[in-house]
C-alpha positions in Angstrom: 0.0 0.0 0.0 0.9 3.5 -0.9 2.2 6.4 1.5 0.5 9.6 0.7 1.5 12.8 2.5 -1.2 15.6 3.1 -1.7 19.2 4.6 -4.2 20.7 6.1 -4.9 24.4 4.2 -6.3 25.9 7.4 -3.6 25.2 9.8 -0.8 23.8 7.4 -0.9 20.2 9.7 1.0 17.6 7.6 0.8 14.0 8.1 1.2 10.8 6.3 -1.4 8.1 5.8 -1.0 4.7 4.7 -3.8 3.8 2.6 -5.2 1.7 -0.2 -4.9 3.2 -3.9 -9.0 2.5 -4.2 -9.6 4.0 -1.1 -10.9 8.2 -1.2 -8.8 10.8 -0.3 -9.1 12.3 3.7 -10.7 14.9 3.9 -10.3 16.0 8.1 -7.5 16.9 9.8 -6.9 15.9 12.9 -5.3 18.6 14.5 -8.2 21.2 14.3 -10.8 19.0 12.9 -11.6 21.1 9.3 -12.6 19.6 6.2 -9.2 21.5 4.3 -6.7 18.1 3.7 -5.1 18.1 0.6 -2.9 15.5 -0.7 0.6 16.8 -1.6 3.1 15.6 -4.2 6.0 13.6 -2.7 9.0 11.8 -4.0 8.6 8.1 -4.4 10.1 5.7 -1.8 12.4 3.5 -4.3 15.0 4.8 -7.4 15.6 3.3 -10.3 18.9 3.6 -11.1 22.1 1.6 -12.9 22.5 0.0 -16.1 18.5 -0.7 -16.5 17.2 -4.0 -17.8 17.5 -5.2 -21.4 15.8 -7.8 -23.4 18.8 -9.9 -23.6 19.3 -10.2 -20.2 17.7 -13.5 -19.3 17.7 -15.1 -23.1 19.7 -17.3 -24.3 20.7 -19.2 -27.7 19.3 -17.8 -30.5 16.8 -15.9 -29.2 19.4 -13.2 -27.7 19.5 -11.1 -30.5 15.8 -9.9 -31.2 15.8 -6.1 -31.5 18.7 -5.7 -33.9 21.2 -7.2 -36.7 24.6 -9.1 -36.1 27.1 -7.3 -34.8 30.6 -7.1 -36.0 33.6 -8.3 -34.0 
């Protein structure tokens, strides 16, 4: 399950909330109880990073060289 941050707009409360990607968005905040939660925009919790994956990577035999021609040594 997802970890969305939110802020209140009437007394700038922020919190996190683990919650379902079906479920609605909160609404009350529960430091002064108002209807003014908004969800904010974070930075996912995982980064892709490195060489990234390629279609050869778990082939093998013949079926290696899909995408493109032979290659010369």
């Amino acid at each position: 399950m997802p970890l969305y941050d939110y802020q209140c707009t009437s007394c700038n409360h922020q919190m996190e909330k683990l919650q379902k990607i079906s479920a609605p968005p909160l609404t009350d905040c529960p430091a002064c109880q108002a209807p003014a939660l908004q969800k904010m925009l974070s930075v996912p919790g995982f980064r892709l990073s490195g060489t990234g994956w390629y279609e050869t990577d778990f082939k093998t035999g013949a079926k290696k060289n899909l995408a493109g021609g032979d290659k010369a040594d």
